[in-house]
N, C-alpha and C positions, 0 to 999 in steps of 0.2 A: 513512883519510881519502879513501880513492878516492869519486870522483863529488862535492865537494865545490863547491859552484857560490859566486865572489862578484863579484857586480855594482858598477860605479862609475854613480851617476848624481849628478848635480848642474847649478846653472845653468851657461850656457856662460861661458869663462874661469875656471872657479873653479879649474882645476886637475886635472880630474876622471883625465884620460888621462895625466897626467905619473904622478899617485900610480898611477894601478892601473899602468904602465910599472915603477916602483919597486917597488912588492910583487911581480910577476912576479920582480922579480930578486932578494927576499931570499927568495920560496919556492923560487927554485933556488939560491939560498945555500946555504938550511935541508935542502937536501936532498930539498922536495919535487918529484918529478916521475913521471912527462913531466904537463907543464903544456900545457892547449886556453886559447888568448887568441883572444878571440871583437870584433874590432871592431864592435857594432852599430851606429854611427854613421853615417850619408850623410856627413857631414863626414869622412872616415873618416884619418884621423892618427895612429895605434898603429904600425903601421909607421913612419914617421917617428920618432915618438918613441923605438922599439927599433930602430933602426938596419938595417932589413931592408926587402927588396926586396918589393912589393905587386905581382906583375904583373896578376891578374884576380881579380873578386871574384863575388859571389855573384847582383848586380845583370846584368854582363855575360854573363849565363848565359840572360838571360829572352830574350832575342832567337834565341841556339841553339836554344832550346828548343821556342819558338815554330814555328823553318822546323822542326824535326824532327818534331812533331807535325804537319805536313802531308804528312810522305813517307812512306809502309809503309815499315817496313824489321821485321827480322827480332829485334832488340834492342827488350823490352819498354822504354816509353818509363820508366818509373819507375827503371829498373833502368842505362838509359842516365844516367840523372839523375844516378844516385848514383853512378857512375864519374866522370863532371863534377865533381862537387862534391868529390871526393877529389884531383882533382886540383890544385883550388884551396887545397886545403893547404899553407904556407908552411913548409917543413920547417927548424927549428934546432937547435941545440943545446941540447937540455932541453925543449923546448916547438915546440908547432904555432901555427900562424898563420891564422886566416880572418877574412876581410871582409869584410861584407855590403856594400859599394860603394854609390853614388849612382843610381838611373835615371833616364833622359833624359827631356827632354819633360814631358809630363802625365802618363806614366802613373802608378797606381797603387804604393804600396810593399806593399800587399796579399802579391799574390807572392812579394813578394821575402823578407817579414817567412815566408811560409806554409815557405817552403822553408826558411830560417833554423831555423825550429820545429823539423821533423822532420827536421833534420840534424842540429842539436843533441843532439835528444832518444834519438839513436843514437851520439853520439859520446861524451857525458858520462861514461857508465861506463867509456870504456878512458882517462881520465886521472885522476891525483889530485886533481888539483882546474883547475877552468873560471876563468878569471876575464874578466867579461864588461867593456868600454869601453862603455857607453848614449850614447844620444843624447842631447845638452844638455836638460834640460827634463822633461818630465812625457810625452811623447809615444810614447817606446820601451817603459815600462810598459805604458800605455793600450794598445798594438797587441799586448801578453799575447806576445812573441815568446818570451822565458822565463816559464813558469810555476811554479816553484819556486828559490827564491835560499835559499842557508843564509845570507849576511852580503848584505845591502845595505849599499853604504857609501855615506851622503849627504854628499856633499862642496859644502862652500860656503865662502865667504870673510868673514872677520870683520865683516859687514857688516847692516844689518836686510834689504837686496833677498835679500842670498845667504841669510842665515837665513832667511828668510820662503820661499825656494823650496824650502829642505831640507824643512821643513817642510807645505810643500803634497803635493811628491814622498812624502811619507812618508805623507801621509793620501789619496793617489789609491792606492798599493800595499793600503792596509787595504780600500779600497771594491772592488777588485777583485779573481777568484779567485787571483792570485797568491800562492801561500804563499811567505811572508816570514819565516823562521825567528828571526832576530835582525835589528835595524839598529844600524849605529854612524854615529856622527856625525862626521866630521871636517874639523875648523875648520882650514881651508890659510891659508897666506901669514902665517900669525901672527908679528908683532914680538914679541919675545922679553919687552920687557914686560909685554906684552896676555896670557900665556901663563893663568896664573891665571884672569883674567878670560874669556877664552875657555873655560875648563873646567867657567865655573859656567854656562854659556848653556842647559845641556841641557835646565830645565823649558819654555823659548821652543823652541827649538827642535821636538820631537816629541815625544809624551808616553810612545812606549813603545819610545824609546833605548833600547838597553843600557849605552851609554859614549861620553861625549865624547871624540876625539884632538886634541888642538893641534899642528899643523904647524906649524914654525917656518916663518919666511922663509927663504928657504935662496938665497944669492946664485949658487950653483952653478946653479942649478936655473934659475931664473931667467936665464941668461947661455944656458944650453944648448937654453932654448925658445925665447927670440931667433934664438938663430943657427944652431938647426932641428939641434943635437949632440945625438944618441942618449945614452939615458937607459941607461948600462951600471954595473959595479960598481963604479966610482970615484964614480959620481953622487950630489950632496946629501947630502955629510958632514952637514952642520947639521938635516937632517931625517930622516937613519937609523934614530935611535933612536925617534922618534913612525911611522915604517912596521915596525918593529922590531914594536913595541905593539899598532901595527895588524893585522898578521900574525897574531900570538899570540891577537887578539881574535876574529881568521875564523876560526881552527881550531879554538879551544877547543874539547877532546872534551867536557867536563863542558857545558859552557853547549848542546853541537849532540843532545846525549842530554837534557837537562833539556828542552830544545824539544821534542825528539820522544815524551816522556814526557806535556807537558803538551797536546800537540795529543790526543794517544790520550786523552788524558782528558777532555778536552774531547767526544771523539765520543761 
């Protein structure tokens, strides 16, 4: 499973960073790891939600970087970079931690997205699998920071704005080079009698889903994003067994080889 990349994207509120917080914790249930949790968010709240300390992020880097590149010094600047960026590593138990942070001002996320790219793209092979937090909307796609996702998971809420976003999210990923190996859908905050109803949404929603998940409501969940309680392994009894599912859906070896089988044929 090593290098196994899955992305959370959906509109903002739907839930998107509690559930990828929750799957983190049943792939280290399940045994898998060392796990890379990848905040791309400016909103950036993954920390929060995992109960860990954020001290610098990815963003805070561009201003060092800046005075460095006006001084000679004897440390090639690329190479200084990539000491910095190591540093920003949030080191836990089972799993790393980075966060691409907010920039000040006007400037540009250009940067901050360029560095993100090719830090990633040197970190991905040393864990079993990345699991990436997006930013709310269609816009962390659009800036191509990851270019390759084995599971997108489009997370929205039982609703036609939330449905209707998933489904935008999912046809801006098709229009761009991003190779999108599987998508699954998952329908959060669902009332336990909505759950059926929720599972047949998938033709509305995207047309080349692989599977709908129905999240229950989960009051646990709910209490502990109120009052800002880390998302640990007591969390959301009521919704374990649909991140259970979820889980199972990201790693599928048969479904991540049948992809890779039918891209090579495609060429």
């Amino acid at each position: 499973m090593a290098g196994v990349t899955i992305a959370f994207s959906g509109k903002g509120g739907s839930g998107k960073t509690t559930l990828a917080a929750m799957v983190l914790r049943e792939l280290l249930r399940t045994g898998q790891a060392p796990l890379l949790a990848v905040d791309a968010d400016p909103n950036a709240t993954l920390a929060l939600a995992l109960g860990v300390p954020c001290a610098e992020t990815i963003a805070d880097l561009r201003d060092r970087m800046g005075e460095a590149a006006q001084k000679p010094g004897e440390i090639p600047k690329e190479r200084l970079m990539d000491q910095w960026l190591v540093e920003l590593l949030s080191e836990q138990k089972g799993y790393d931690l980075l966060t691409m942070g907010r920039p000040e001002g006007p400037k540009c996320y250009c940067y901050v997205n360029s560095l993100l790219r090719r830090y990633l793209s040197l970190l991905r092979t040393n864990y079993a699998c990345t699991i990436v937090d997006c930013e709310a909307g269609m816009e962390y796609l659009s800036r191509l920071t990851v270019d390759e996702i084995d599971a997108l998971v489009l997370v929205a809420e039982d609703t036609p704005v939330g449905l209707t976003t998933a489904r935008r999210i999912a046809a801006l990923a098709d229009s761009l080079p991003v190779r999108v190996r599987r998508r699954i859908v998952a329908i959060n905050k669902v009332r336990l009698a909505d759950t059926d109803r929720s599972a047949s949404q998938l033709d509305f929603v995207v047309e080349n889903a692989e599977a709908v998940v129905p999240v229950p409501f989960d009051p646990d969940l709910a209490e502990r994003s109120a009052l800002g309680t880390a998302i640990d392994d007591s969390a959301g009894p009521q919704a374990r067994p649909a991140i259970e599912q979820l889980v199972k859906l990201c790693l599928d070896p048969a479904v991540r080889l049948a992809a890779s089988a039918k891209e090579e044929n495609g060429r």
